[in-house]
VOZAMAR-629719 format. One record per residue: x, y, z of N, C-alpha, C in turn. Coordinates in steps of 0.05 Angstrom, whole numbers, always signed. Layout:
BEGIN
R   n_c1   n_c2   n_c3  ca_c1  ca_c2  ca_c3   c_c1   c_c2   c_c3
R      X      Y      Z      X      Y      Z      X      Y      Z
...
REM end
This chain:
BEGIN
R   n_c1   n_c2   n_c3  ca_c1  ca_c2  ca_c3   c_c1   c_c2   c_c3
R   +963  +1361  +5974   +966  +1354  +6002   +960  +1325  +6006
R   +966  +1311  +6031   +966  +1284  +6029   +932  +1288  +6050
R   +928  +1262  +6052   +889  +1257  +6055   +880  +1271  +6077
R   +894  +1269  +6099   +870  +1282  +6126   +876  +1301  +6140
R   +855  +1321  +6136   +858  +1343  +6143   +843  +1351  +6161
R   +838  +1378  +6171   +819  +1389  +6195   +798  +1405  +6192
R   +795  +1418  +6203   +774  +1443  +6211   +778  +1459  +6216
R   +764  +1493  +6207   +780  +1514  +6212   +749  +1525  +6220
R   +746  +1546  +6237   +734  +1564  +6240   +728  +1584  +6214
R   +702  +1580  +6199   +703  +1601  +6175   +705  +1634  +6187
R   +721  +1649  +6169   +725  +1676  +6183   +698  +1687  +6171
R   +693  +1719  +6186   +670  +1734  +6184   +661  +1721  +6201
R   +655  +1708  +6223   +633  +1696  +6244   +631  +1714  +6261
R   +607  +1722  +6272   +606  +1746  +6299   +626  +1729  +6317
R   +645  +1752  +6332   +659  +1743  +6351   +635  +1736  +6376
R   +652  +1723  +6401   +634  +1724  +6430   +633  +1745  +6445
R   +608  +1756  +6455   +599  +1775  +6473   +607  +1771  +6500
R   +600  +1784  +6513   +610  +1772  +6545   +594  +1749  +6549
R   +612  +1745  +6575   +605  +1725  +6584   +598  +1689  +6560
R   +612  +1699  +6534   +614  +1684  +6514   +581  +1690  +6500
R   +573  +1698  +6499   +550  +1690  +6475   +556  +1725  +6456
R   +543  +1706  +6440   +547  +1716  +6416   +520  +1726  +6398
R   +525  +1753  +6394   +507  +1766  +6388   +505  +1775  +6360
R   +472  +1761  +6339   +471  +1774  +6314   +460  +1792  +6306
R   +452  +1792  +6286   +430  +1806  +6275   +398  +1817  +6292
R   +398  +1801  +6299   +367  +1794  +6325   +376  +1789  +6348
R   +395  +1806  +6349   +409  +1798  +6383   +397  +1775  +6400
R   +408  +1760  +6377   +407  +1730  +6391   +377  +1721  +6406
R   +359  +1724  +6389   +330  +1716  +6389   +330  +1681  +6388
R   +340  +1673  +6368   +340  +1653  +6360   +351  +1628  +6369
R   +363  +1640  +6383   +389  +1626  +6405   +370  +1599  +6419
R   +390  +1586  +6421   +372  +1556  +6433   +369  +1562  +6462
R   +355  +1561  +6484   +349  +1576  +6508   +361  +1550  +6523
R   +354  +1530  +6519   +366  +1497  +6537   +397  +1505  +6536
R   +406  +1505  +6509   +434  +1508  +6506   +442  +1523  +6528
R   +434  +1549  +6532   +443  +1573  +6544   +444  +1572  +6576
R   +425  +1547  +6575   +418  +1539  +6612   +435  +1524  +6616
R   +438  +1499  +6602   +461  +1469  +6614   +484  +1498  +6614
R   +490  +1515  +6593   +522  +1530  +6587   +515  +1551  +6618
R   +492  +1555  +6628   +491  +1567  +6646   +497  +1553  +6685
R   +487  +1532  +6676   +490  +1507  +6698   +525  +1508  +6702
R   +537  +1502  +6674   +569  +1491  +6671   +585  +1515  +6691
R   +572  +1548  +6690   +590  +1563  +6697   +582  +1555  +6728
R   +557  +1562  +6733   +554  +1558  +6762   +571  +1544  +6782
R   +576  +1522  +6764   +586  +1495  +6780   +614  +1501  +6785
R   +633  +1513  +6768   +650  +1524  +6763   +655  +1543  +6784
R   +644  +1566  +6790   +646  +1580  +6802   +637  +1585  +6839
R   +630  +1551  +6836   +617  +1544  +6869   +626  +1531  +6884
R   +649  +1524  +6886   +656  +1489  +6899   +635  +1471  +6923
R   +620  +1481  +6921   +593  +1478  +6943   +568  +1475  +6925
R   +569  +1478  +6902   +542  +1478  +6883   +526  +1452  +6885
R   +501  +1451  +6896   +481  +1432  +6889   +457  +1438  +6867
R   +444  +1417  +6870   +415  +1415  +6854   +404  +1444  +6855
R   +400  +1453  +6882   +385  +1470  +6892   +392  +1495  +6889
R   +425  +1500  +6894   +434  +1532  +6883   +439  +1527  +6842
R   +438  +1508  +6836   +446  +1508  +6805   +415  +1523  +6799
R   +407  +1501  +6804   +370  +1506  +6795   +370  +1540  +6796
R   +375  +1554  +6818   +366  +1581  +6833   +382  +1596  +6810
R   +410  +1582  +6809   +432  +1607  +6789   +415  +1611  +6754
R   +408  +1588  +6737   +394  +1576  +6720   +371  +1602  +6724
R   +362  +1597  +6741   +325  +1609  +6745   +303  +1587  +6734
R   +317  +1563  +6742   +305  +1544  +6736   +286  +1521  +6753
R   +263  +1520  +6755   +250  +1491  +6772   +269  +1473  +6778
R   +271  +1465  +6804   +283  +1450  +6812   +293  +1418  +6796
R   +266  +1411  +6784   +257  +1384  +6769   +275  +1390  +6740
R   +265  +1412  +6733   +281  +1419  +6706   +307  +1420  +6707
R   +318  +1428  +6730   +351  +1431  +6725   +366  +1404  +6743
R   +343  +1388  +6750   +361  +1363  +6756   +353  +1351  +6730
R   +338  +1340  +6715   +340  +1334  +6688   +367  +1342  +6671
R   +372  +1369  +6675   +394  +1381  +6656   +419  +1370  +6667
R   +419  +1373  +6691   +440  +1357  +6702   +456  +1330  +6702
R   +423  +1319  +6711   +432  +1286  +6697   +436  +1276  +6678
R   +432  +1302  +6647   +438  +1292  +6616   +468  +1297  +6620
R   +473  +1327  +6637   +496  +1333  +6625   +522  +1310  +6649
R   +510  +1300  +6661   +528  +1280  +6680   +529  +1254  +6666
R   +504  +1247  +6650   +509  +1221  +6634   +530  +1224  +6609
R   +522  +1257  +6591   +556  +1254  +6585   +583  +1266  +6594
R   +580  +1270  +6612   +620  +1269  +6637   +621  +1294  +6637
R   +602  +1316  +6634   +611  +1346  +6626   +604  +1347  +6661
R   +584  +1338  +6685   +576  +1345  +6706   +579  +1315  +6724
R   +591  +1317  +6750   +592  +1295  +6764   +577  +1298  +6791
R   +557  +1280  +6797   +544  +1295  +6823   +556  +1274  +6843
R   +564  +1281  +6865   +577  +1272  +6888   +553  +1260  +6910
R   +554  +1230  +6906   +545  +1209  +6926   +539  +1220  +6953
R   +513  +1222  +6960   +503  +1223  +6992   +516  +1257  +7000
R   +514  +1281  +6995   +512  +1302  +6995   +507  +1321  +6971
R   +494  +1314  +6954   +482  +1321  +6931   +503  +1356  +6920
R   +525  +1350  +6925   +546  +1365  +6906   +543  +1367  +6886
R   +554  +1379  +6859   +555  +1375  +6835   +588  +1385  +6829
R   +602  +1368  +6821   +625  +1380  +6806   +623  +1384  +6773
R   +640  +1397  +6762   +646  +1390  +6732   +657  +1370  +6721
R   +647  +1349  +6708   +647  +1324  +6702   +683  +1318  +6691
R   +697  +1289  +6693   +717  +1291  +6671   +719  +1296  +6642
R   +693  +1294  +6627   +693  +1301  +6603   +700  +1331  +6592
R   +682  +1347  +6612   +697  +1373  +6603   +724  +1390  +6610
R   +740  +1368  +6627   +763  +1365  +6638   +785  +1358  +6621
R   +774  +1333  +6610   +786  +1321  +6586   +791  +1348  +6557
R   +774  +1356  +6552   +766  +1377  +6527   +784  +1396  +6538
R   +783  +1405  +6552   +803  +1426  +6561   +836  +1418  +6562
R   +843  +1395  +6569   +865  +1390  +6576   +877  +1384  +6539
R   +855  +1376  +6525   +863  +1371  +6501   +870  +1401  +6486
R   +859  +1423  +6497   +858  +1445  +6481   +882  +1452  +6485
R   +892  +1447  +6513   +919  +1455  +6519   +949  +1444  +6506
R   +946  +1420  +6503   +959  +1402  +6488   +961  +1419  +6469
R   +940  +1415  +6444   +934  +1425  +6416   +956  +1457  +6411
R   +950  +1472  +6438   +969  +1494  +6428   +992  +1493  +6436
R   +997  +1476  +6456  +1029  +1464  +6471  +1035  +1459  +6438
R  +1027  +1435  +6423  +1043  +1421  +6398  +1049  +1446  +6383
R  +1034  +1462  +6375  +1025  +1481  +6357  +1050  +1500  +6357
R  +1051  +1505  +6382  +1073  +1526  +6387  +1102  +1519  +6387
R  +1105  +1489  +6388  +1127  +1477  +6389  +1136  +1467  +6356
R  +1119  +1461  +6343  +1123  +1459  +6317  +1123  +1470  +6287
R  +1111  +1501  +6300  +1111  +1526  +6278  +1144  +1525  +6261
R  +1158  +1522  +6282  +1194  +1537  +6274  +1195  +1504  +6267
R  +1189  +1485  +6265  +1211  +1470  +6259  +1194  +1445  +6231
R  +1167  +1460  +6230  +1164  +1461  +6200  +1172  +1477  +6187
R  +1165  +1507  +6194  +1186  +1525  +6167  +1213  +1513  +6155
R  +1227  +1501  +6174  +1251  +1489  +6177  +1249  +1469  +6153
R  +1230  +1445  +6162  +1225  +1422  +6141  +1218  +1427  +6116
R  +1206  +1452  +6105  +1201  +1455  +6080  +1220  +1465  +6067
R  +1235  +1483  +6076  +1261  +1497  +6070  +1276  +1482  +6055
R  +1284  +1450  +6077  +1301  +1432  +6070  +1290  +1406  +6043
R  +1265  +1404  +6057  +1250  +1390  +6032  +1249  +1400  +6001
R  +1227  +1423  +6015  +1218  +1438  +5989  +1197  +1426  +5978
R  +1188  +1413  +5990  +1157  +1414  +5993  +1138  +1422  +6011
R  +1108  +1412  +6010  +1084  +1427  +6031  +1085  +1410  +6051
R  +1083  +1425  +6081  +1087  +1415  +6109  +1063  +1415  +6121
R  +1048  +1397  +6140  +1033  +1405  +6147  +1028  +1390  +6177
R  +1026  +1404  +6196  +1016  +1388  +6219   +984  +1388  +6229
R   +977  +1358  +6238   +942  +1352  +6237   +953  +1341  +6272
R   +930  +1351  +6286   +930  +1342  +6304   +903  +1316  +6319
R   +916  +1305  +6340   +886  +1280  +6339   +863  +1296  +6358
R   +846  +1293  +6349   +825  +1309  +6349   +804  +1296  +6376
R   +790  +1306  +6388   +766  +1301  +6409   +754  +1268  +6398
R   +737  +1275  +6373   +730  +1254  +6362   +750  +1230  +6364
R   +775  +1233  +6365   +795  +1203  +6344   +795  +1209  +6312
R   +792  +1229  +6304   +807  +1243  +6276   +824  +1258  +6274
R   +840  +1262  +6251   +859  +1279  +6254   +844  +1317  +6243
R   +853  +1339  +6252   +840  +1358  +6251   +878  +1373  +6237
R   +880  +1389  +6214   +903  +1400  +6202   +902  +1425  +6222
R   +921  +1433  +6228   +914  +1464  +6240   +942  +1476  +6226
R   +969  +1461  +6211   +975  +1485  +6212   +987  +1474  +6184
R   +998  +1494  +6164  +1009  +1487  +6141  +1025  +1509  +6124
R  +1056  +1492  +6119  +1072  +1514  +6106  +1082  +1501  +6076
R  +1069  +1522  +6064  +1069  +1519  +6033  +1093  +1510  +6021
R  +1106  +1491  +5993  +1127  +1489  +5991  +1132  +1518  +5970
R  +1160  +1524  +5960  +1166  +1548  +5943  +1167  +1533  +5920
R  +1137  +1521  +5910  +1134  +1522  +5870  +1113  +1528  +5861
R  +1110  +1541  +5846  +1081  +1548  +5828  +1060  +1526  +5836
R  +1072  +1497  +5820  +1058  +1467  +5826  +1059  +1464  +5846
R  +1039  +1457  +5866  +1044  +1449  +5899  +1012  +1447  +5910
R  +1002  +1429  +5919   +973  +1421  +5939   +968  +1456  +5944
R   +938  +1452  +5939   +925  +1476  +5946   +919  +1465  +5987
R   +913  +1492  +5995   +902  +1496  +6023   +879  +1473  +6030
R   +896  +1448  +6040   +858  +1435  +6039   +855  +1437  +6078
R   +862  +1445  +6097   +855  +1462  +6122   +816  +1466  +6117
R   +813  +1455  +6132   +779  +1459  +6135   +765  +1430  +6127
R   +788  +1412  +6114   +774  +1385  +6107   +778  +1362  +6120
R   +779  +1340  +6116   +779  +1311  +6121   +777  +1292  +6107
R   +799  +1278  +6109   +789  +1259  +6083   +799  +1230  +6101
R   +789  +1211  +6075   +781  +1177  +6091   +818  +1179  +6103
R   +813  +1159  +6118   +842  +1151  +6139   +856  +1130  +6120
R   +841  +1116  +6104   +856  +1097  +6099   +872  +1107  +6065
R   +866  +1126  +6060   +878  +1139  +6031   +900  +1165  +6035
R   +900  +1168  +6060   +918  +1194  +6067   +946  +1187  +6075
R   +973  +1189  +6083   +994  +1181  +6086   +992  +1184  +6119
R   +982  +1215  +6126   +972  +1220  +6160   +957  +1195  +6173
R   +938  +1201  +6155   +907  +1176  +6167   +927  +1149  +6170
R   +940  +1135  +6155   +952  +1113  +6165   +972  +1109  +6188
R   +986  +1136  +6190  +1001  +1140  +6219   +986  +1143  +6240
R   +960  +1149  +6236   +937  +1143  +6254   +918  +1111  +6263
R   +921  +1104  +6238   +912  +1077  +6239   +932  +1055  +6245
R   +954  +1057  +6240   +978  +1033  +6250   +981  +1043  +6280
R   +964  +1063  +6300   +963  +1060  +6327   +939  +1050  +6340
R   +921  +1040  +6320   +895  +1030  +6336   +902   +999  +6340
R   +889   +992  +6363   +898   +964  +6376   +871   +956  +6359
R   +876   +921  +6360   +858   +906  +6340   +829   +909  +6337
R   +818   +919  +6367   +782   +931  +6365   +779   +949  +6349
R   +798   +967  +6353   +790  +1001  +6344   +795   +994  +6320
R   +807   +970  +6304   +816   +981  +6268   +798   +961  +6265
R   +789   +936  +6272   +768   +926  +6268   +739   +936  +6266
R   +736   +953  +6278   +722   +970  +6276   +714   +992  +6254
R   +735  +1006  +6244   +743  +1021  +6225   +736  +1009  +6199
R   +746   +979  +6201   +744   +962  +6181   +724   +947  +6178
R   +696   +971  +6194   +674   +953  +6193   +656   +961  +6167
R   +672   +983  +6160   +650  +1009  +6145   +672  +1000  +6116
R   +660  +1002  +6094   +675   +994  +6067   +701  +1023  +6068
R   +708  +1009  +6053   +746  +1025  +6047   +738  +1034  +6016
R   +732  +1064  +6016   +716  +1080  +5989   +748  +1080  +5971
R   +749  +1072  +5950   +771  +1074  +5929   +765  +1100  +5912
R   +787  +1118  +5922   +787  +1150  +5912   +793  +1145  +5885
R   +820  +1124  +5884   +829  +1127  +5862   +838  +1096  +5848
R   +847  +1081  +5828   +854  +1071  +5820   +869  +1059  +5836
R   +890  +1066  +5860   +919  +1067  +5868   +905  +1059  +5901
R   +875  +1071  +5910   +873  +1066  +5934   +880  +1047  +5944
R   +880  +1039  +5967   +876  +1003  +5983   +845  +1008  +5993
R   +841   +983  +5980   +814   +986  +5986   +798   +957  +5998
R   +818   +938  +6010   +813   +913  +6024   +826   +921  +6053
R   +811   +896  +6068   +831   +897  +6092   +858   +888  +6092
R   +849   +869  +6077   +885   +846  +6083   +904   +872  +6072
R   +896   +883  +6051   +916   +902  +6035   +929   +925  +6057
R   +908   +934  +6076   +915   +955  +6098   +924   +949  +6117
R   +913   +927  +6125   +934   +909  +6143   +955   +910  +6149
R   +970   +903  +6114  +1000   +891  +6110  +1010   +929  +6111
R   +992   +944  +6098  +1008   +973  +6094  +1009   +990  +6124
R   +996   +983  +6138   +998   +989  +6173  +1026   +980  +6179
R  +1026   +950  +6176  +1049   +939  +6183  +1074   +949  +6176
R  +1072   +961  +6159  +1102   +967  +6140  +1102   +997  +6152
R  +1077  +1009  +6157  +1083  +1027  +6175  +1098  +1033  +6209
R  +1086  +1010  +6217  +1102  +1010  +6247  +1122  +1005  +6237
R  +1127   +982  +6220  +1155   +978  +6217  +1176   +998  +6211
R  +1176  +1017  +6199  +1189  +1037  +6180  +1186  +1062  +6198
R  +1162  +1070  +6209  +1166  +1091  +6231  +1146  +1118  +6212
R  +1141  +1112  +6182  +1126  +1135  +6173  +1105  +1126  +6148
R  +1090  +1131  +6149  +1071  +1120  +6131  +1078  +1146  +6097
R  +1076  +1124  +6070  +1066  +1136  +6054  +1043  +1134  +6035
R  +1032  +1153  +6020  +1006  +1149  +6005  +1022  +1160  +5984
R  +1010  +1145  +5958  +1022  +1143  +5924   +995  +1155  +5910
R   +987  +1172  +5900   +966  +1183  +5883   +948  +1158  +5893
R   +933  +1159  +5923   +916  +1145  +5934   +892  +1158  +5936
R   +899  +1184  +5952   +869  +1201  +5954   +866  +1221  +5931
R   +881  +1228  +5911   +882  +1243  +5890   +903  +1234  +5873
R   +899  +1227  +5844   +914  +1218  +5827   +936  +1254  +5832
R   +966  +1235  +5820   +985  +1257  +5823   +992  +1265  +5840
R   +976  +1257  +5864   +989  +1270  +5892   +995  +1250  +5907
R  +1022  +1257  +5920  +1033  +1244  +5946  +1041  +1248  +5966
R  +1037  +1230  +5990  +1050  +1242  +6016  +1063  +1233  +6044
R  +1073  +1234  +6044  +1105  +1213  +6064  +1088  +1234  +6094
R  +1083  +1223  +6117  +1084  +1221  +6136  +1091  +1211  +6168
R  +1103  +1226  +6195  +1111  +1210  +6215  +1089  +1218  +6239
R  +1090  +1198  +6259  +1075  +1211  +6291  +1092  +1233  +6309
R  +1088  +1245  +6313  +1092  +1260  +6343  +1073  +1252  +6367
R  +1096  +1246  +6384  +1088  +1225  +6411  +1082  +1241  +6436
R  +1073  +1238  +6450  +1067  +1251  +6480  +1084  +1233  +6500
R  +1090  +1247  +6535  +1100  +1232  +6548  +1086  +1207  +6553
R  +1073  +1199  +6537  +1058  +1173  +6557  +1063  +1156  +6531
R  +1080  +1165  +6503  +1082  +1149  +6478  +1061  +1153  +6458
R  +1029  +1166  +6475  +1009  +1174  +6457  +1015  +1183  +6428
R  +1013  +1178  +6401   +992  +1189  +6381   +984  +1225  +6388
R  +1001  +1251  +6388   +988  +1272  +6391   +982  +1288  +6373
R  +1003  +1277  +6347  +1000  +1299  +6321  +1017  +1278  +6297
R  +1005  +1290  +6275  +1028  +1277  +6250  +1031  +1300  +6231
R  +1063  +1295  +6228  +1072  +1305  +6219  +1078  +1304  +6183
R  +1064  +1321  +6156  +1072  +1305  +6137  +1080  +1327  +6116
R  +1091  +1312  +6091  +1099  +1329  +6074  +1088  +1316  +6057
R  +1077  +1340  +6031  +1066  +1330  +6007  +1070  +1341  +5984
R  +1069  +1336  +5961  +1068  +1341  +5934  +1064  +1329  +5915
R  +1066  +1339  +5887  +1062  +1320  +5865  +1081  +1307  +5861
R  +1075  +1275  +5859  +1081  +1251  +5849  +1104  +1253  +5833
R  +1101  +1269  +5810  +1135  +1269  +5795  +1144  +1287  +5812
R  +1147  +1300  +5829  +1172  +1312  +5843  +1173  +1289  +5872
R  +1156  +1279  +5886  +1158  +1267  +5907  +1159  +1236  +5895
R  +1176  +1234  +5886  +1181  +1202  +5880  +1192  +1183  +5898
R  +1206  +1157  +5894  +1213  +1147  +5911  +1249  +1161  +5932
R  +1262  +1168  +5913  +1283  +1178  +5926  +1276  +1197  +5950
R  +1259  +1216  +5929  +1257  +1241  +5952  +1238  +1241  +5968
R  +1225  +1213  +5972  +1198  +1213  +5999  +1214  +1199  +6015
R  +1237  +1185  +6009  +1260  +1176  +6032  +1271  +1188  +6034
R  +1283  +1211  +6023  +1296  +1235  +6030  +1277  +1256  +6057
R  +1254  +1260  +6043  +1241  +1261  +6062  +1228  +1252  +6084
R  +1230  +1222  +6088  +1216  +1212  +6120  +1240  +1206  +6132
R  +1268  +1218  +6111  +1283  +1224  +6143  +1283  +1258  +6150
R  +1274  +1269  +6139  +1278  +1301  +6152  +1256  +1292  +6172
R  +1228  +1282  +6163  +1208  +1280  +6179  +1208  +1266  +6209
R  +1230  +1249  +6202  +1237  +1231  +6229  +1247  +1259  +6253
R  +1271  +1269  +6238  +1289  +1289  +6254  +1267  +1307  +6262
R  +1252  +1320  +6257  +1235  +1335  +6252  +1208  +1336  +6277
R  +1200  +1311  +6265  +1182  +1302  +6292  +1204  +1297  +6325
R  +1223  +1291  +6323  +1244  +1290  +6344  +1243  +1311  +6354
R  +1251  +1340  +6342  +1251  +1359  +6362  +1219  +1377  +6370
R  +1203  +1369  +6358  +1177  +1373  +6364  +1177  +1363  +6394
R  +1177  +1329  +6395  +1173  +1324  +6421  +1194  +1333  +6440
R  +1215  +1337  +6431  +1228  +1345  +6454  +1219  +1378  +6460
R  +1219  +1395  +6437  +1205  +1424  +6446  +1182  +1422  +6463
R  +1166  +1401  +6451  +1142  +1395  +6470  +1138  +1399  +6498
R  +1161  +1365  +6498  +1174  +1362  +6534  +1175  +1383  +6551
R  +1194  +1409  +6535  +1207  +1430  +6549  +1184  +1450  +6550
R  +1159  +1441  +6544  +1142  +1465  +6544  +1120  +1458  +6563
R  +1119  +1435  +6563  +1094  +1420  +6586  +1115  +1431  +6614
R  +1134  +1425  +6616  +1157  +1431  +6645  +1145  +1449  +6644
R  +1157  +1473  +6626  +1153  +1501  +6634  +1131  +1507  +6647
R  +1106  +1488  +6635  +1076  +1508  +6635  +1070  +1499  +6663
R  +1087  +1467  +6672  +1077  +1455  +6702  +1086  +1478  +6722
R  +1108  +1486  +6716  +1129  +1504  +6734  +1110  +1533  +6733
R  +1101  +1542  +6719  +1086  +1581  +6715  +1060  +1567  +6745
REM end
């Protein structure tokens, strides 16, 4: 597989109980009680369009003092917004934001299942779509195996550095000069022999990325492995997903990773347009 990957939910986890909590062994003895109040605050607010200090505190079963504290942590980070000179409380943009992202995540998801099967078919290699994540990382959520014995094992549940992955660079040729300056504040770890492991060097390979429209990695983050990647865009031009294909180095050589960043081009094309037709839809229900 090519470098950056995601996070998966490990299976066997107790599912959620009502009202979401989740019950173990010690029916949930152990449980953080704060946690359970701010998560108890969040519904209130939710469910009040009138909610203040005073009914949150009451819903909580909490001192007044205590649940404006909780309040004001959870308003300094954007999850709660309290409304100027009538002591309201709404639910902040941050947890607005998180939600709107979850929606996205399965908008792409659903739009791009059929038209990776599609790309590996024609490739014949491993497909994988990573989406941009809460943080500003990319997170893998979905991946269709190529048909050979030899082929990248399942790496779904990981992450690897941005600047050794073929994804991670279609991620990094969209950061404006702060954000990669930034990036480029922390050393560039050499996986392999083959990494880039300077700035000037990532620089120029960003560049050749916008230019060209898809980033690739050459046995960068794992000797023998390679991986040709493109962006999938949102209506606003956003960075929402990358799209990539990978395999070993003697089958993905130079012919056939240009063979492939044009399926990938076509490929990512009807993503966004399935996309398009699915944001309409969902405005319209």
């Amino acid at each position: 597989m090519d470098g950056t990957e995601g996070r998966t939910r490990p299976s066997g986890l107790p599912g959620p109980g009502p009202r979401g909590r989740t019950k173990t062994g010690d029916e949930g003895a152990k449980l953080n009680q704060s946690v359970r109040k701010a998560i108890t605050l969040l519904r209130a607010t939710a469910d009040d369009d009138r909610a203040n200090v005073s009914s949150l505190a009451r819903a909580a079963g909490l001192p007044r003092a205590t649940a404006l504290r909780m309040i004001q942590t959870l308003e300094q980070e954007g999850f709660l917004l309290r409304v100027a000179g009538d002591d309201r409380v709404l639910l902040g943009p941050e947890l607005l934001r998180l939600a709107r992202n979850t929606d996205e995540g399965l908008l792409l998801l659903e739009a791009a299942r059929p038209v990776i099967g599609e790309l590996v078919a024609a490739v014949r290699e491993t497909g994988t779509l990573s989406v941009v994540a809460p943080d500003g990382g990319l997170d893998l959520v979905h991946q269709v195996d190529a048909p050979h014995h030899l082929r990248p094992r399942s790496w779904v549940g990981q992450r690897f550095p941005l600047h050794a992955s073929a994804s991670g660079k279609v991620l990094l040729a969209t950061f404006d000069e702060e954000q990669l300056e930034r990036f480029l504040g922390e050393p560039l770890v050499r996986l392999t022999p083959s990494t880039i492991a300077t700035a000037g060097e990532l620089r120029a390979d960003l560049g050749r990325v916008r230019e060209q429209g898809h980033a690739l990695s050459v046995d960068e983050a794992e000797e023998g492995l390679s991986g040709v990647a493109t962006g999938i865009h949102g209506a606003a031009d956003e960075l929402v997903g990358v799209l990539t294909v990978s395999g070993p180095t003697q089958r993905l050589d130079g012919r056939r990773a240009r063979h492939a960043a044009d399926h990938l081009a076509r490929a990512a094309g009807r993503i966004e347009s399935a996309l398009h037709r699915r944001r309409e839809h969902a405005r319209a229900l």
